[in-house]
C-alpha positions as CSV (number, residue, x, y, z in Angstrom):
1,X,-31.8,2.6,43.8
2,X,-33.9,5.4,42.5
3,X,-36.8,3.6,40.9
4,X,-37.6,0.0,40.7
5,X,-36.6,-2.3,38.1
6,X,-39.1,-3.4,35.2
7,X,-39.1,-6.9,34.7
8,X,-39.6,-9.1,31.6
9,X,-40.6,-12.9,32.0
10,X,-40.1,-15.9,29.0
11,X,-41.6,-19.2,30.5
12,X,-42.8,-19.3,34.0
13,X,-46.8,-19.2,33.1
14,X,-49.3,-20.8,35.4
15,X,-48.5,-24.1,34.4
16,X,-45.0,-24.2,35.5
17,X,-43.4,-24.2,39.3
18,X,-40.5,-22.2,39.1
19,X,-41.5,-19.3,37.2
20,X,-43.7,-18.4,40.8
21,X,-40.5,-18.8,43.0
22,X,-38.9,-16.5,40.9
23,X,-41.4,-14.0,41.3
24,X,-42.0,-14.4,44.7
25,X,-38.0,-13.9,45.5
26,X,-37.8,-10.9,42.6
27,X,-40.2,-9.2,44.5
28,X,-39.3,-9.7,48.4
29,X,-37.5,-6.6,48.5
30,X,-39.6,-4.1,46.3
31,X,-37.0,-3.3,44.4
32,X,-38.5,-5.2,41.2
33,X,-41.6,-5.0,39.4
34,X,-43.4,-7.3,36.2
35,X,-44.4,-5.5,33.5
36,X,-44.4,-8.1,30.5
37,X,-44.0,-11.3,30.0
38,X,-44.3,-14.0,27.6
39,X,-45.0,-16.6,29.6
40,X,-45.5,-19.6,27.4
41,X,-45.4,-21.7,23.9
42,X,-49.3,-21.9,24.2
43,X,-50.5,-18.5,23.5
44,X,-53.8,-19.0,26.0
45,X,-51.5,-20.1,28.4
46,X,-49.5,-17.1,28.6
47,X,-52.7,-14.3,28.1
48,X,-54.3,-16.5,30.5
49,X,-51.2,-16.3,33.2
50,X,-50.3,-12.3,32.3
51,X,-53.5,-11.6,33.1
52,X,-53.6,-13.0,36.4
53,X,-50.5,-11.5,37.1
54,X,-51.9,-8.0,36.0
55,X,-49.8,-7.5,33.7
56,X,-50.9,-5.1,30.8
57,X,-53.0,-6.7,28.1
58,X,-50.6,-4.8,25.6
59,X,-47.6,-6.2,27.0
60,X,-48.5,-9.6,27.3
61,X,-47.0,-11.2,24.0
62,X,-47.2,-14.4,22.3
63,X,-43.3,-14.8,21.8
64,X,-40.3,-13.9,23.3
65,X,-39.1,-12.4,19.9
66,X,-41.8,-10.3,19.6
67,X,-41.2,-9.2,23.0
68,X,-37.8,-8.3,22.7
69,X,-38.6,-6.3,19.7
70,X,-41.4,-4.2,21.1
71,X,-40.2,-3.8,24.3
72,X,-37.0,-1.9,22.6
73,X,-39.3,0.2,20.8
74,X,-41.3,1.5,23.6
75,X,-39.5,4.7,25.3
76,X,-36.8,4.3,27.9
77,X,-39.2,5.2,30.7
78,X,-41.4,2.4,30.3
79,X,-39.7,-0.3,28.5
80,X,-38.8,-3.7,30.4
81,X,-35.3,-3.3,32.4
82,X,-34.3,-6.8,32.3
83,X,-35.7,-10.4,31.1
84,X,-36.1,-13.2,33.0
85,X,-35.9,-16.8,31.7
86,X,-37.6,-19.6,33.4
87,X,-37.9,-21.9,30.6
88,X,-36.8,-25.4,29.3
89,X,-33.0,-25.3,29.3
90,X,-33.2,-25.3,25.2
91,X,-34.8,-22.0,25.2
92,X,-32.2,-20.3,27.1
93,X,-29.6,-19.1,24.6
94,X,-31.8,-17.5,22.5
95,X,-33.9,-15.3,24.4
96,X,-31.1,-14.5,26.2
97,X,-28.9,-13.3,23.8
98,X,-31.7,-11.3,21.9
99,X,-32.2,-9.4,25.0
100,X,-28.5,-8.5,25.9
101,X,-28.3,-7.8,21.8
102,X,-31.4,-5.2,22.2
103,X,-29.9,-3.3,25.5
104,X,-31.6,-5.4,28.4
105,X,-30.3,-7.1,31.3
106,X,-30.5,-10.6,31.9
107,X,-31.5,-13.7,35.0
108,X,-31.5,-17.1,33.8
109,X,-32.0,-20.5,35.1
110,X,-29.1,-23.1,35.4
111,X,-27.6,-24.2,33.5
112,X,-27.2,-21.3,31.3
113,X,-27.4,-22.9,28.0
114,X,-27.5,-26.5,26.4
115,X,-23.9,-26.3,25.3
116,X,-20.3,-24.9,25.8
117,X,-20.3,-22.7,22.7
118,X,-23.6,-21.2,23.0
119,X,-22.4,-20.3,26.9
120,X,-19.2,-18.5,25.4
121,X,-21.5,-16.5,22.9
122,X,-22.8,-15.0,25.8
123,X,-20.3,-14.2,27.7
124,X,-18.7,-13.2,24.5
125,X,-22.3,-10.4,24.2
126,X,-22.0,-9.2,28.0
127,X,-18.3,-8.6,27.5
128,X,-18.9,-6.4,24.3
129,X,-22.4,-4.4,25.7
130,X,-21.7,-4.4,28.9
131,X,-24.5,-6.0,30.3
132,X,-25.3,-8.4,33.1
133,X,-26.1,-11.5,33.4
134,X,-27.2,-13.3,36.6
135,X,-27.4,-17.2,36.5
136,X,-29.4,-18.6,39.7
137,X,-27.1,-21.0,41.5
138,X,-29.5,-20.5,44.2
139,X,-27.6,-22.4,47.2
140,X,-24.5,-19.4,46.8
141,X,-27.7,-16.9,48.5
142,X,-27.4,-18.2,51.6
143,X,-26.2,-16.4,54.9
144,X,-24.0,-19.5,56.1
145,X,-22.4,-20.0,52.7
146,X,-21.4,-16.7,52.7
147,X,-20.0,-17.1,55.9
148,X,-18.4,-20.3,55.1
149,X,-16.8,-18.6,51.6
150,X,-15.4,-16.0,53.8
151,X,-13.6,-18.2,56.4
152,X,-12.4,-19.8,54.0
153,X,-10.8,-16.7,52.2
154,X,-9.6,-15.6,55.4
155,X,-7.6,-18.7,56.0
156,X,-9.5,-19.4,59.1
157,X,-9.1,-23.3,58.3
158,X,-5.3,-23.4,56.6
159,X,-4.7,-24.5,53.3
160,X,-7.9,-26.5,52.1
161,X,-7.1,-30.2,51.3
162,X,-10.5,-31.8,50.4
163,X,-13.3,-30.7,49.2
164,X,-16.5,-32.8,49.6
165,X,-19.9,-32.0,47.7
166,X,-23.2,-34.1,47.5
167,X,-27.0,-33.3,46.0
168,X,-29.1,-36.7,46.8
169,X,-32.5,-36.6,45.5
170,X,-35.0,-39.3,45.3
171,X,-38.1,-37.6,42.7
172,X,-36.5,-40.0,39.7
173,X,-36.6,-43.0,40.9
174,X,-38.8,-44.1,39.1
175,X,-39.8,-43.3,35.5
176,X,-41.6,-40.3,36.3
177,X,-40.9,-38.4,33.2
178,X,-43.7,-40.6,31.7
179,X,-46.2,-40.8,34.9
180,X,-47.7,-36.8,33.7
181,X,-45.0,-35.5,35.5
182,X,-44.2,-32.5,33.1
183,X,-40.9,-31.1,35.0
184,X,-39.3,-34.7,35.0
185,X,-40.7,-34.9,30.9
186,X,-38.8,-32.2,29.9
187,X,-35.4,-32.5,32.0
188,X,-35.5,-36.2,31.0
189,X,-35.6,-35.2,27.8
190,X,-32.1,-34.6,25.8
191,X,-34.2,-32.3,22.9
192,X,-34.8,-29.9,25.7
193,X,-32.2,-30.7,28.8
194,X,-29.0,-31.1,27.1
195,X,-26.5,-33.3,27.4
196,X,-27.0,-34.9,30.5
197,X,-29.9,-35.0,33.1
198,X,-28.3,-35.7,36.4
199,X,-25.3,-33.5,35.9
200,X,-27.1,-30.5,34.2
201,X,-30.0,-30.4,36.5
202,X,-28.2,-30.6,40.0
203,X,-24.6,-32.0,39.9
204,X,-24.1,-28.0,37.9
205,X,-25.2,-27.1,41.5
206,X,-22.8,-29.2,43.4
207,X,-19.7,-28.0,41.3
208,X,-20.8,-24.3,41.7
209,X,-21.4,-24.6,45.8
210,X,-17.7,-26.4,45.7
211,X,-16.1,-23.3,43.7
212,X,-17.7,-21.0,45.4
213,X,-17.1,-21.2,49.0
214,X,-13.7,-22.7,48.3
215,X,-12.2,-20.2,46.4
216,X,-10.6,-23.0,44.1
217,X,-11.1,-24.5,40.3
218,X,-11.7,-27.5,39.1
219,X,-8.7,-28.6,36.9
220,X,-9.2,-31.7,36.1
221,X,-12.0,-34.8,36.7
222,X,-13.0,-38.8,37.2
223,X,-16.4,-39.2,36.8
224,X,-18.8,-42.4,36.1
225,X,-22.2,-42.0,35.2
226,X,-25.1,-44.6,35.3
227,X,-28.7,-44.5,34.3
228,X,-30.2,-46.5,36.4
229,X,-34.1,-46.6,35.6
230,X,-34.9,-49.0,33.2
231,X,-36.3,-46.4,29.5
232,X,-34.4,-43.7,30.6
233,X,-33.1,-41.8,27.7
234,X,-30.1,-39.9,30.2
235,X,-28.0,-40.5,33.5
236,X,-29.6,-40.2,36.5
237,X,-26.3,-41.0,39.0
238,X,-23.0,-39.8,38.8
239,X,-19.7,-39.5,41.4
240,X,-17.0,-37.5,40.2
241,X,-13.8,-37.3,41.7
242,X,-12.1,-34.1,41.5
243,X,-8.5,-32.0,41.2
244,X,-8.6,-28.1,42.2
245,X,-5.9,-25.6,41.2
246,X,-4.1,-25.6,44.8
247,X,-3.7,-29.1,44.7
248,X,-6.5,-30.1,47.0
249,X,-8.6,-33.3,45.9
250,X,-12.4,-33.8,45.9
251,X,-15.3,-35.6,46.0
252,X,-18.8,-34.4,43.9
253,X,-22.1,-37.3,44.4
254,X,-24.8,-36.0,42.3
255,X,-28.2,-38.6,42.2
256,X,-31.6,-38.1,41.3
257,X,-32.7,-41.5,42.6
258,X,-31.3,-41.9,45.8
259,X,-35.0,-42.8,47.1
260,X,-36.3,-40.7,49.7
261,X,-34.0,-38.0,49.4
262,X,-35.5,-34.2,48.9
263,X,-32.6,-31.8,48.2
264,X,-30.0,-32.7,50.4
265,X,-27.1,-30.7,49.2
266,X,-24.0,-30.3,51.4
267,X,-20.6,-29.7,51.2
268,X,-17.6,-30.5,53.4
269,X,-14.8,-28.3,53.0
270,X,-11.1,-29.6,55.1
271,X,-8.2,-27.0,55.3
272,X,-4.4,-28.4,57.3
273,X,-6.1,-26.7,60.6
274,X,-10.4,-28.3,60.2
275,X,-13.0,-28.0,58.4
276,X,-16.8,-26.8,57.7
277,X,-19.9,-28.3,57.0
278,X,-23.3,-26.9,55.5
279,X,-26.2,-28.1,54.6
280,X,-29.0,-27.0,52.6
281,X,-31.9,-28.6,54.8
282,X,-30.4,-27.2,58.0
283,X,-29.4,-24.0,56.0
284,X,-29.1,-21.5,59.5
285,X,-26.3,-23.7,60.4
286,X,-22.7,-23.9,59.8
287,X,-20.8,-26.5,61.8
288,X,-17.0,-25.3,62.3
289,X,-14.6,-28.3,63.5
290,X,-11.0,-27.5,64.2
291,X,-8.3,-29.2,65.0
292,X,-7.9,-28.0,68.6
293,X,-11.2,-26.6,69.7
294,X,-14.3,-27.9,70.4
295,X,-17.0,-28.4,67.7
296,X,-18.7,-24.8,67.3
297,X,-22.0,-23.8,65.0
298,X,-22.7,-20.7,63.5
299,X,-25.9,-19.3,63.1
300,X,-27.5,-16.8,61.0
301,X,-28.4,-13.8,62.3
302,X,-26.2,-13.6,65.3
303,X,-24.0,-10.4,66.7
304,X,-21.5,-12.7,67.5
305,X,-18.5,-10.6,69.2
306,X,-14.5,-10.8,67.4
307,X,-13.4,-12.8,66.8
308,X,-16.5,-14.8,65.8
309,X,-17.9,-11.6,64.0
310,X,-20.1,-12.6,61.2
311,X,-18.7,-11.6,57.8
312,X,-20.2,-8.4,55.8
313,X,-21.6,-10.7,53.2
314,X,-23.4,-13.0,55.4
315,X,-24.8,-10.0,57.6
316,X,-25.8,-8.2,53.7
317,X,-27.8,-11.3,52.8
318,X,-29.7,-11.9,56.5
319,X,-33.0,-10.9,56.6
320,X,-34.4,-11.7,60.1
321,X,-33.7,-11.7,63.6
322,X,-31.7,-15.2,64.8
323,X,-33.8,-18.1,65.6
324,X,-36.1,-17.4,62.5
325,X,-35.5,-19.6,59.4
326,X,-34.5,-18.0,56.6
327,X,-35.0,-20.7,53.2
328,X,-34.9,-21.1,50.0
329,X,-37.0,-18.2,48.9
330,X,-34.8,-15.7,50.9
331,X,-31.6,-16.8,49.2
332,X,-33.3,-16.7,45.6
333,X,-34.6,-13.2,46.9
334,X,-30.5,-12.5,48.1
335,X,-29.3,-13.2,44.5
336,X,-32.2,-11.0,42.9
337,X,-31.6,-8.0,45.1
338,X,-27.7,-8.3,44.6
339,X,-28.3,-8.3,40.9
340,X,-31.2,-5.4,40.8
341,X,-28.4,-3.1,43.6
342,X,-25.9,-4.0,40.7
343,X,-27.8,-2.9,37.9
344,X,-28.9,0.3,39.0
345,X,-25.6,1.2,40.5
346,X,-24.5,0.9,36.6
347,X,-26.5,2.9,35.3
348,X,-26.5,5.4,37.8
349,X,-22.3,5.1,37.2
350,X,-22.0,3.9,40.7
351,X,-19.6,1.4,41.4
352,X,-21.6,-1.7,43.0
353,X,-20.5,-2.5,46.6
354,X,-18.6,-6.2,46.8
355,X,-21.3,-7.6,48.6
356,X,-23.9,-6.5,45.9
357,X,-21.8,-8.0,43.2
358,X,-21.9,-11.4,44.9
359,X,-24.1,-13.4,43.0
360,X,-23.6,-15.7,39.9
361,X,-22.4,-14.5,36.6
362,X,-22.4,-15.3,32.8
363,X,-18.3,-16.9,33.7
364,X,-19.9,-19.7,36.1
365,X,-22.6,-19.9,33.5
366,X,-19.7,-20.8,31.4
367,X,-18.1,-23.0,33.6
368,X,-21.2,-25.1,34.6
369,X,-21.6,-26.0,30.9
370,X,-17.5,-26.7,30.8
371,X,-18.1,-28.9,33.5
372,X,-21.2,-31.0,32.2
373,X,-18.7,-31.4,29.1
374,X,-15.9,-32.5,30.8
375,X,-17.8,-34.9,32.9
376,X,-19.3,-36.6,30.2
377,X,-16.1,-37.0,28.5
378,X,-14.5,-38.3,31.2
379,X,-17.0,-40.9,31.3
380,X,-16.6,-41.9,28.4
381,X,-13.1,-42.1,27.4
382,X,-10.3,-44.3,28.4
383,X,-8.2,-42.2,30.2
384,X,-8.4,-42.1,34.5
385,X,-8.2,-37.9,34.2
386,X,-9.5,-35.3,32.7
387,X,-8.6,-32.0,31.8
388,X,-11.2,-29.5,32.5
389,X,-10.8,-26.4,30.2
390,X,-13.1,-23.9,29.7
């Protein structure tokens, strides 16, 4: 990279949670830097958080249009780079399409949009300009994933068989969305969520993680849905059983009131000769179990000799000396810094390195909303299977 790269914010203001972790992960590597935002419906709200971000007075704007607009007018040199969106899911689409429309880049939260057809728009846009578009399946960031995706392309583990995924969480157990909780208001809401809560909000996750590290697609689904707190407008439970493209069956839990649960996502992945297991609260470890060996862990960070060597993309996306944790904010910081190497290599016309490619993209956007489709149909027709077609 030559210079950094100017970043645009819609949503995120200092009344919301994750427009701050996406901040704090843009700029871990110094590679990115804010230089407008809009940063909320409420006017105040978002003067009041642009200036405590120190962003320009002149380039803190009342709407995302406007933004858009002026930020294409101002010369190359100064002008935003790309926009992020950290807003309701029902004010995806739109600022993100303007901005690929208007020449800019694009990070948005998951799921990408509130439907299938406004997801294939967008693909449809990045296809025809060119740009990119980085969706923040945040889990895919991590060292051990990586390392767990690569095994498994390597055939370390055989043929996979089963895949098993799971995202417990406990935070809607009870009717929160009408306790002043305003991030449960909102997702609980279908206006601004979409179709469905539990699926959209973390079982999107769950299908992603499976895809990812396994290599495979989802072809076709079972899935039951419940809502089980009493005024809820949307599920909050779902298991969905699954078929992948080699033949190789699965299982996906994703619950939002499994009480006392935090995020507790993990996925099992079995090939003819063992298996893997990761899991996202114990993220430095992944547990390797073979057929014919004893139990082994890897751990991130590690100079592990051949032929236990560490992949390229989990040695890219490691940060620290082994023994120090590496969380959360370092994998949201992995699939920034991928996207931002990315970027600039294209428009330098450099051709990015694999492991700076390696982060989500407008086609799982597209297949997270396929899924959330296809799971909702499933639960609600007649038949056992369903295809999943995006």
């Amino acid at each position: 990279m030559t210079r950094k790269l100017r970043m645009g914010m819609v949503g995120g203001g200092n009344d919301a949670f994750i427009g701050a972790v996406h901040r704090i992960a843009a700029f871990m590597d110094g590679k990115i830097e804010l230089v407008c935002g809009s940063f909320s419906v409420n006017p105040s709200v978002s003067e009041k958080s642009g200036r405590e971000l120190f962003v320009a007075e002149d380039r803190i704007y009342p709407d995302y249009r406007i933004m858009i607009e002026k930020e294409a007018l101002l010369p190359e040199g100064e002008r935003m780079d790309f926009l992020t969106i950290v807003t309701p899911n029902f004010l995806h689409f739109e600022p993100a399409k303007l901005a690929l429309e208007n020449g800019f880049d694009v990070v948005v939260e998951k799921p990408m949009t509130v439907s299938l057809e406004e997801a294939k728009q967008l693909q449809e846009i990045t296809d025809r300009t060119g740009r990119t578009l980085c969706l923040t399946h945040t889990y895919s960031g991590y060292p051990m994933v990586k390392q767990a995706k690569a095994m498994v392309k390597d055939g370390h583990f055989g043929k996979i068989r089963k895949i098993v995924v799971e995202y417990p969480q406990g935070w809607l157990s009870r009717l929160t969305e009408r306790e002043g909780n305003s991030g449960a208001a909102w997702r609980a809401d279908p206006k601004r969520s979409g179709k469905s809560l539990v699926m959209g909000d973390i079982g999107t996750h769950a299908a992603h993680l499976a895809e990812y590290v396994s290599g495979l697609r989802i072809t076709e689904l079972c899935a039951d849905l419940t809502t089980f707190v009493e005024g809820r407008q949307m599920d909050d439970d779902g298991s969905v059983l699954l078929r992948f493209d080699n033949g190789a069956k699965g299982v996906l839990m994703a619950s939002q009131i499994s009480a006392g649960e935090e995020n507790a996502i993990r996925i099992r992945i079995y090939g003819e000769n063992g298996g893997l297991e990761w899991a996202n609260e114990d993220p430095n470890n992944l547990i390797i179990k073979m057929l014919d060996q004893p139990r082994q862990i890897y751990r991130t960070g590690n100079a592990y000799a051949a032929p236990y060597t560490l992949s390229s993309f989990a040695i890219h996306n490691t940060r620290i000396p082994a023994g120090h944790p590496e969380g959360l904010l370092e994998s949201f910081a992995n699939i920034y810094r991928n996207f931002a190497s990315t970027v600039s290599a294209k428009r330098d016309g450099i051709q990015p390195k694999p492991e700076e490619l390696d982060f989500p993209n407008v086609a799982d956007g597209v297949r997270g909303m396929a899924f959330i489709d296809t799971v909702l149909e499933s639960n609600s027709g007649t038949e056992k299977w369903t295809k999943f077609v995006v």
